[in-house]
C-alpha positions in Angstrom: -4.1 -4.6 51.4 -1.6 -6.6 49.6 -2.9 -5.8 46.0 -3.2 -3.0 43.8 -5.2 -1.4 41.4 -3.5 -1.7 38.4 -3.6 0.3 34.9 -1.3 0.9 31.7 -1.1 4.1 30.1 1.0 4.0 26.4 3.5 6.7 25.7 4.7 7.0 21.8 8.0 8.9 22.3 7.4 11.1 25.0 3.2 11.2 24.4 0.7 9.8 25.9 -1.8 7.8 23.3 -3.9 5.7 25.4 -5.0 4.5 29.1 -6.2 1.0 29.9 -8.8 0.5 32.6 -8.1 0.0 36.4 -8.5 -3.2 37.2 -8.8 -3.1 41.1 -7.5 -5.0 43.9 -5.7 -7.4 41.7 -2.1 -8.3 41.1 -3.2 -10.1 37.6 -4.7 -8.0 36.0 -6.9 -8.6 32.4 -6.9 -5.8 30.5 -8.3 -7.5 27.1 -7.7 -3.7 25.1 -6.9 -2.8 22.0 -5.8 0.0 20.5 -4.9 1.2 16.6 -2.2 4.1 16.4 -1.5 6.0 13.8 2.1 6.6 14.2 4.5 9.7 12.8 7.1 8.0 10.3 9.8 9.3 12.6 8.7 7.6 16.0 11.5 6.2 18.0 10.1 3.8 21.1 6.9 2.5 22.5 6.5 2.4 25.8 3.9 1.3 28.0 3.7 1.7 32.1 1.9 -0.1 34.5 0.6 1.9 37.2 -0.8 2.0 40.7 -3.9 4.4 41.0 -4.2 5.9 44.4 -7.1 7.7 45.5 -4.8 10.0 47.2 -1.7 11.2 46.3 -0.1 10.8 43.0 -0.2 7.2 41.3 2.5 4.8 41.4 4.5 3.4 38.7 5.2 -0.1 38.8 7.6 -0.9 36.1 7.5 -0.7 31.9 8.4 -2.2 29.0 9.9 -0.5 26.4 10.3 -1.4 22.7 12.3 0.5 20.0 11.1 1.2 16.6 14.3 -1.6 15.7 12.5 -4.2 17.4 9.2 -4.0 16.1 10.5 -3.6 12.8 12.4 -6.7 12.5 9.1 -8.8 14.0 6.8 -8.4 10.7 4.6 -10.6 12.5 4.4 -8.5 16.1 5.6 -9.1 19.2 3.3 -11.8 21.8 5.1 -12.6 24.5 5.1 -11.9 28.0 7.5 -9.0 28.9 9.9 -8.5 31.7 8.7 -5.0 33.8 12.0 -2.9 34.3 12.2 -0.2 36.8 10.7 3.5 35.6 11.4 6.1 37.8 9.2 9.3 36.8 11.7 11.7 37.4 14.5 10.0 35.2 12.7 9.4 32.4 13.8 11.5 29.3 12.0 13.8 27.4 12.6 16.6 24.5 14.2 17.6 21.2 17.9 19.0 20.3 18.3 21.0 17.4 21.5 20.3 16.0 23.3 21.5 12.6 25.9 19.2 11.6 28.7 19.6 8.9 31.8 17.8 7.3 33.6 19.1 4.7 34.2 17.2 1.8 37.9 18.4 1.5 41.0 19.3 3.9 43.6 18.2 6.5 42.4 17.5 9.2 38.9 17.6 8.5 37.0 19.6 10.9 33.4 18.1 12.4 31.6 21.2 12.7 28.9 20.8 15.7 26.3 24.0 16.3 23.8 23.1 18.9 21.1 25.5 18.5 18.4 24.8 21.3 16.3 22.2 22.7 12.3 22.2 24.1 10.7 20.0 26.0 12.9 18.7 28.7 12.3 16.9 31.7 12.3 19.3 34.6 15.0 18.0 37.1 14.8 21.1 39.4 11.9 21.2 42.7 11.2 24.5 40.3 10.1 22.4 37.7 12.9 23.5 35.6 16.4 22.4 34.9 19.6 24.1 34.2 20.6 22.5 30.7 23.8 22.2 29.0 25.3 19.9 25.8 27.9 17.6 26.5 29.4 16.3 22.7 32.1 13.4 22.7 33.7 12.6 19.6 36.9 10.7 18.4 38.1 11.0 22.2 37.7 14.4 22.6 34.7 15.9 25.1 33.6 19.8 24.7 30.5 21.6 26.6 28.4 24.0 26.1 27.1 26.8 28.3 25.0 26.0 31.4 21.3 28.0 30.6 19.5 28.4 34.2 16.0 27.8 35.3 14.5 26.4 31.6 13.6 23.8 29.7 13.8 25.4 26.2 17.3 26.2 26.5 18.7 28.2 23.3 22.7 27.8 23.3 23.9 28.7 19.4 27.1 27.3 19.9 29.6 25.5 17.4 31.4 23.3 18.9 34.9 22.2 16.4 36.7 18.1 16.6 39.5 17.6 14.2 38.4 13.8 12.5 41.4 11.4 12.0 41.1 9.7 8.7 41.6 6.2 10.2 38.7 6.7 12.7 36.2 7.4 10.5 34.7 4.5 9.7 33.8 3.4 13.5 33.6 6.3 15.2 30.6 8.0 16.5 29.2 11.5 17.6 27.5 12.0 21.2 25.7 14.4 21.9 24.5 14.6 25.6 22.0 17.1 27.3 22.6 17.2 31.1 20.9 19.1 34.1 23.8 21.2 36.2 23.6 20.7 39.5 25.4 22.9 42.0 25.4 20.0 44.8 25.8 16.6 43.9 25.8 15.0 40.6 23.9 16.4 37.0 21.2 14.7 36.0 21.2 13.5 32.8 18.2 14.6 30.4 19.1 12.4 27.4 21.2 11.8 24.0 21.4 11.2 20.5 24.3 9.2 17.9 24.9 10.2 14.8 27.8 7.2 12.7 30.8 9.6 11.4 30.5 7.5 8.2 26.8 9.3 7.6 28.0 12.5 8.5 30.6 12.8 6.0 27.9 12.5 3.3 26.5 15.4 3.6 24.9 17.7 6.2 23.0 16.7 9.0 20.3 19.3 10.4 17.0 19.5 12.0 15.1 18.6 15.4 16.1 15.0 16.9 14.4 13.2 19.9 16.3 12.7 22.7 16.9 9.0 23.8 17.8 7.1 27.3 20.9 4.7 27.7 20.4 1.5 26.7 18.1 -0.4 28.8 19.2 -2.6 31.4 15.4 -4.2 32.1 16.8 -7.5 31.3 19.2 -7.3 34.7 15.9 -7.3 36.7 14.7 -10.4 36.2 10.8 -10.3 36.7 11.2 -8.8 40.1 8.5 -6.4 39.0 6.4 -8.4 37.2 5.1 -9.2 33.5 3.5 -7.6 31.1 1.6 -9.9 28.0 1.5 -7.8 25.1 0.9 -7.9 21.8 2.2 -5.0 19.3 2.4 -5.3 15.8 4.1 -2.7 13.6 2.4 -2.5 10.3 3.8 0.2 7.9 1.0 0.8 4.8 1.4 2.7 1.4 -2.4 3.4 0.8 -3.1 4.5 -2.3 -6.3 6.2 -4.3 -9.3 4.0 -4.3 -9.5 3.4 -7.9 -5.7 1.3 -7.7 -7.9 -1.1 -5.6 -10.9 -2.0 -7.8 -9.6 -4.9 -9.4 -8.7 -6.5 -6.1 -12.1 -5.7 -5.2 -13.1 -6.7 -8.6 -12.0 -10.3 -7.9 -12.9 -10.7 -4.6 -16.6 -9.8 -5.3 -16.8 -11.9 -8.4 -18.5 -15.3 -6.8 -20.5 -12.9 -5.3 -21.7 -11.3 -7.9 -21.4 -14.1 -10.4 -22.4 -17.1 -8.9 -22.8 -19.3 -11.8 -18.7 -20.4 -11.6 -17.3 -22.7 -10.7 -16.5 -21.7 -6.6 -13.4 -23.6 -6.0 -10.9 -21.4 -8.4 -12.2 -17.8 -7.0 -10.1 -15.5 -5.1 -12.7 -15.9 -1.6 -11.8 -20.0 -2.2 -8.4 -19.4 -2.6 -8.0 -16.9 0.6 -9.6 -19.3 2.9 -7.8 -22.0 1.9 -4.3 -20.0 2.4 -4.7 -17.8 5.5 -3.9 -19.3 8.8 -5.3 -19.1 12.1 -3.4 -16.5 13.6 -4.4 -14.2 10.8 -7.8 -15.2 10.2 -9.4 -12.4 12.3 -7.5 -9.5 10.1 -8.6 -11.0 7.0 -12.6 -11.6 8.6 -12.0 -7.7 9.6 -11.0 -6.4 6.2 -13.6 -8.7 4.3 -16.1 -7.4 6.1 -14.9 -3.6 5.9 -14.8 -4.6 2.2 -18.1 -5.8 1.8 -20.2 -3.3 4.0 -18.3 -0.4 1.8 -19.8 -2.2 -1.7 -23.3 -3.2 -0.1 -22.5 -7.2 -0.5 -21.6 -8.0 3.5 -25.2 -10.3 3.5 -24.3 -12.0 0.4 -20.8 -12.7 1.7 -21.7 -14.2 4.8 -24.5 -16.5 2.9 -21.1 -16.9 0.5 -18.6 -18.0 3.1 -21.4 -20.0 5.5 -23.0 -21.9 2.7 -19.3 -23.4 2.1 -19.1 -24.1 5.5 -21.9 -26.2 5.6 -20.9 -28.3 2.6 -18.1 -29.2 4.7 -19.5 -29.9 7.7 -21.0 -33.7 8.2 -22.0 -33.6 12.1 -24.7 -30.9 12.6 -23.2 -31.0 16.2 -20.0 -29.2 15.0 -21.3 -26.6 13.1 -19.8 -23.4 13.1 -18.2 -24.1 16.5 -14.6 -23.5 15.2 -13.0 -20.2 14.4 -13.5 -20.4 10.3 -13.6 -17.3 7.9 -17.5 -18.1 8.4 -17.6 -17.8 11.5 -15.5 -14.9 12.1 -16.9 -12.8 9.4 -20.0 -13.4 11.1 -18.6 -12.3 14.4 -17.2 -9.5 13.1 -20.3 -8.4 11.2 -22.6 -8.3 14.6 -19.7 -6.4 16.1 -20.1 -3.2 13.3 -23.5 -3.2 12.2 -25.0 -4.5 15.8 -23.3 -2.2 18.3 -25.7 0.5 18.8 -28.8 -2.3 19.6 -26.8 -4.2 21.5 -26.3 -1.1 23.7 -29.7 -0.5 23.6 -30.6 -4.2 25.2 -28.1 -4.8 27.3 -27.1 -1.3 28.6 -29.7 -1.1 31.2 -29.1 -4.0 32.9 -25.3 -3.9 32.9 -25.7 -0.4 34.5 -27.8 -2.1 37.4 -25.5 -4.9 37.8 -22.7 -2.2 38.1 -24.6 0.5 40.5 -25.8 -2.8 43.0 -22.5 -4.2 43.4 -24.9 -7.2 45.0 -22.5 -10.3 46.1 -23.4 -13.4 43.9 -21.9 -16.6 44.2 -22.6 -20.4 43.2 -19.9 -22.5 44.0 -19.8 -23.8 47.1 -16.1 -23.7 47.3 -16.0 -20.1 46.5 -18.6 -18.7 49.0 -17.2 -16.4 51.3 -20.2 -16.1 54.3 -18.5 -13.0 56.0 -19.6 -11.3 52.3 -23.4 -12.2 52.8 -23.4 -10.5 56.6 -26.4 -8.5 57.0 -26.7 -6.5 59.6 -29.2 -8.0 61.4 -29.9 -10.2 64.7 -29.9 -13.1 62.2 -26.0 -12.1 62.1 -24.2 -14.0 59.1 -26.1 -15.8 56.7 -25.6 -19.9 56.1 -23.7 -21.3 53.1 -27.9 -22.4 51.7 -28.3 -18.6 52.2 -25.9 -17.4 50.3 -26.6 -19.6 47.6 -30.5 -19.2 47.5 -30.1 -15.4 47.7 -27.5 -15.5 45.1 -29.9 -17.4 42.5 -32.4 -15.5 43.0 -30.4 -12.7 42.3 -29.4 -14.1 39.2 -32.5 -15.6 38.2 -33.7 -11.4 38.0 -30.6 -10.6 36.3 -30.8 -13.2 33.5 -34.9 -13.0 33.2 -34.2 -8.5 32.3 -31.8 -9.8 30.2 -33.6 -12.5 28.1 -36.8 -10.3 27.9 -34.9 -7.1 26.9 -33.1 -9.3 23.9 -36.7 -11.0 22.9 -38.4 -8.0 23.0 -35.8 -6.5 20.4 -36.8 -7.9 17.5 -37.8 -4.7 16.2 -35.0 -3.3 16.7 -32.6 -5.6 15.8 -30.7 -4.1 12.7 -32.5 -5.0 9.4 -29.5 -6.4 8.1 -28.3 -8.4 11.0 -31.7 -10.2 10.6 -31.7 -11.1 6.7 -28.4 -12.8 7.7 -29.8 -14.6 10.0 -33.1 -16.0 8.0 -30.8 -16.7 4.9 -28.9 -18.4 7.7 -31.5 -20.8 8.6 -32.7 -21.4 5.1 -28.8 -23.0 4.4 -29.3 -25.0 7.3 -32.4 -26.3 6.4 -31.5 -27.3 3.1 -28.1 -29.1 4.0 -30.1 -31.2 7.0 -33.6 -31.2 5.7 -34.3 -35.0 8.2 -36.8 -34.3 10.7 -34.5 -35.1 14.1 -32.1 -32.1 12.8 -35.0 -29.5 13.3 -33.1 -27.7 16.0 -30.2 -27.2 14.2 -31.7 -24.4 12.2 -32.1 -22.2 15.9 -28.7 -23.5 17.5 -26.7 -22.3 14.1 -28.6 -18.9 15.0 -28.0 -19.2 18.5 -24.4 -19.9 18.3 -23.6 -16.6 16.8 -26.1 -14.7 18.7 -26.0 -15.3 22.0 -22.3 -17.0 22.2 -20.4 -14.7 20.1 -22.4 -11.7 20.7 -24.8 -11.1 23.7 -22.5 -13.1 26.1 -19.4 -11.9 25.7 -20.6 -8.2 25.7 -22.2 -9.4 29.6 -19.1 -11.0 30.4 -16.9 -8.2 29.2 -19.0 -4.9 29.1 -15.9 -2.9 28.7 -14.5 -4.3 25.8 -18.4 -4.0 23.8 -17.6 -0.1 25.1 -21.5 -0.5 27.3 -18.8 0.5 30.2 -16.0 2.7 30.7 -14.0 0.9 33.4 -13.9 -2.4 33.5 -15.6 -4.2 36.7 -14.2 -5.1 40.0 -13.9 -8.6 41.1 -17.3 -8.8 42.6 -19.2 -7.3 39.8 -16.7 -9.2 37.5 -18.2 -12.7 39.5 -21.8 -11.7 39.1 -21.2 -11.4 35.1 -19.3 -14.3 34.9 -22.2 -16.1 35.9 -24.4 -14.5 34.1 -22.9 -15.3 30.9 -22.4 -18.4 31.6 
């Protein structure tokens, strides 16, 4: 058809962690997802792959990026960039652990690397069996020495020492290899990965234990693009977290205008942290505030905090809490923790009907495709005025569900969600008491409520978790609308 139906899954060494959506018939794909992993302290490379699902047969890979554990440690900021794809063949992508025993001894002329590969698990099978035939290849200063060939495994156990007489003036530069490779009978082995080891660290002491096996470098930069891009944004963070009680000064300070709000506000710690934090970070530190908060029973009191300052800066009533402040992304974030569950309870219904009717809707006179609207009838297809009544119509239903399903919530609507709301309005009022800004005190409500939280959760059902797959392009259409 000239498209695909594109997902990613995300591999941590060689395991799988996570699986974006299909997003079908599309060659630009939106994924939107997020994902926190907890990763071992050991990890070597993320990788994510973009596939094709097939409804028959297996799925096709389309390319991946691959970042090492070097990369995203020198970006302390993460990685947001769009990414070159680089070729990823299934069956030559490496897999497993070597268990290795390494030794130098202090003293001695020559001194004598002493190598004893013990085993390895988890190989990638190279064989139609679903095996391979493994065997150690270790380089060194030069020299090259095997192992045994161990048939028809992929948990090969060798026990071997393998012997390489050092020469002092190569020690400084020089490097162990150690290579695991499939034997072939016909043709060339296939290679099942490696691992380094500097001479220089080896010579401090003994090396032993289980180490991941690694690919060549990459060569991903060689293709160009050909296969596409991937945006991404990864961010290593590496945390010390300690008991709770090393915390409750921080917290101490950070509820104190809360708590005490006869001070002066300008000189507190919440003053100082919006003044400071920019606006790439001002969603981490909305997220954490509010995780603070909710865990000492003060989120309510923060957002009257945080919003009440807002307003003392704000002059046009027009503007209000239209840009992405602390205010306004606490806020957000707020509705998004303690408002799931009755936001699923609205809007779940009707997102499930929009889904399970697949019903063409279009508006723009430029977009409408009339084949789409064919009925089968002896009408045969419909007019452009057809379309485009029938769509309205459509999503005149749609919207009316939706609007009485989030009017006749009230009840429902989390207890806490609404005392923000009605200290909300009471700010408002106070800071534009004149008669003309009456409406101000529903749009400031409105703004957060329907714009930053029913709306989005139409537009994106998947990302509000009301779906599990994200929608195709018509039903993706229809909700655009909709939110709109």
């Amino acid at each position: 058809s000239g498209s695909s139906d594109p997902y990613c899954v995300v591999k941590v060494d060689n395991e799988v962690v996570a699986r974006t959506a299909t997003v079908w018939k599309s060659l630009n794909p939106f994924w939107g997802e997020e994902y926190t992993l907890l990763l071992p302290r050991g990890f070597h490379s993320l990788t994510i792959y973009v596939l094709d699902e097939d409804t028959i047969g297996q799925d096709d890979v389309i390319g991946k990026v691959s970042l090492s554990r070097q990369q995203l440690s020198a970006e302390p900021r993460g990685v947001d960039s769009w990414l070159s794809l680089a070729p990823a063949n299934p069956d030559q992508e490496v897999q497993g652990e070597i268990h290795l025993d390494l030794q130098v001894p202090e003293r001695g002329h020559p001194r004598v690397l002493r190598c004893r590969l013990i085993q390895a698990r988890d190989l990638a099978p190279r064989d139609p069996s679903g095996t391979s035939d493994p065997f150690a290849r270790v380089s060194c200063c030069g020299h090259t020495l095997e192992t045994a060939v161990i048939k028809k495994t992929r948990f090969p156990h060798w026990d071997e020492v393998l012997e390489f007489e050092l020469p002092e003036e190569e020690l400084g530069a020089a490097v162990l290899s150690v290579e695991v490779w499939d034997w072939d009978i016909v043709g060339k082995n296939d290679f099942l990965g490696r691992v380094e080891f500097p001479l220089d660290t080896l010579c401090t002491g003994p090396t032993r234990g289980w180490f991941q096996l690694l690919p060549f470098p990459s060569t991903a930069e060689d293709h160009g693009g050909q296969l596409g891009a991937l945006r991404l944004a990864v961010r290593l963070v590496e945390d010390t977290v300690l008991p709770s009680h090393h915390y409750q000064p921080l917290i101490q300070l950070l509820t104190e205008p809360i708590l005490c709000p006869g001070q002066p506000p300008e000189g507190t710690a919440l003053a100082v942290l919006e003044e400071v934090i920019s606006g790439e970070s001002r969603q981490d530190v909305a997220t954490k505030l509010v995780k603070i908060f909710l865990g000492q029973g003060l989120a309510v009191p923060l957002l009257d905090y945080l919003t009440t300052r807002e307003l003392a800066r704000t002059t046009d009533p027009n503007t209000l809490f239209r840009s992405n402040s602390l205010a306004s992304k606490s806020m957000e974030q707020f509705m998004k923790v303690v408002g799931l569950p009755y936001l699923h309870e609205v809007l779940k219904p009707v997102v499930n009907r929009i889904f399970e009717e697949r019903k063409y809707v279009e508006l723009d006179p430029s977009k409408v495709e009339l084949s789409r609207g064919r009925r089968i009838s002896f009408k045969g297809s419909l007019s452009e005025a057809q379309v485009r009544d029938s769509s309205l119509e459509l999503l005149k239903g749609y919207l009316g569900d939706i609007v009485d399903a989030i009017v006749g919530s009230v009840d429902k609507c989390p207890l806490s969600m609404r005392v923000a709301f009605k200290q909300l309005r009471r700010r408002v009022e106070e800071r534009f008491p004149l008669a003309q800004h009456e409406e101000v005190r529903y749009f400031s409500i409105s703004g957060f409520l329907f714009l930053r939280f029913f709306a989005p959760a139409v537009l994106t059902p998947k990302l509000f978790r009301l779906r599990e797959q994200h929608a195709e392009p018509r039903t993706g259409r229809t909700l655009l609308l909709l939110a709109k």
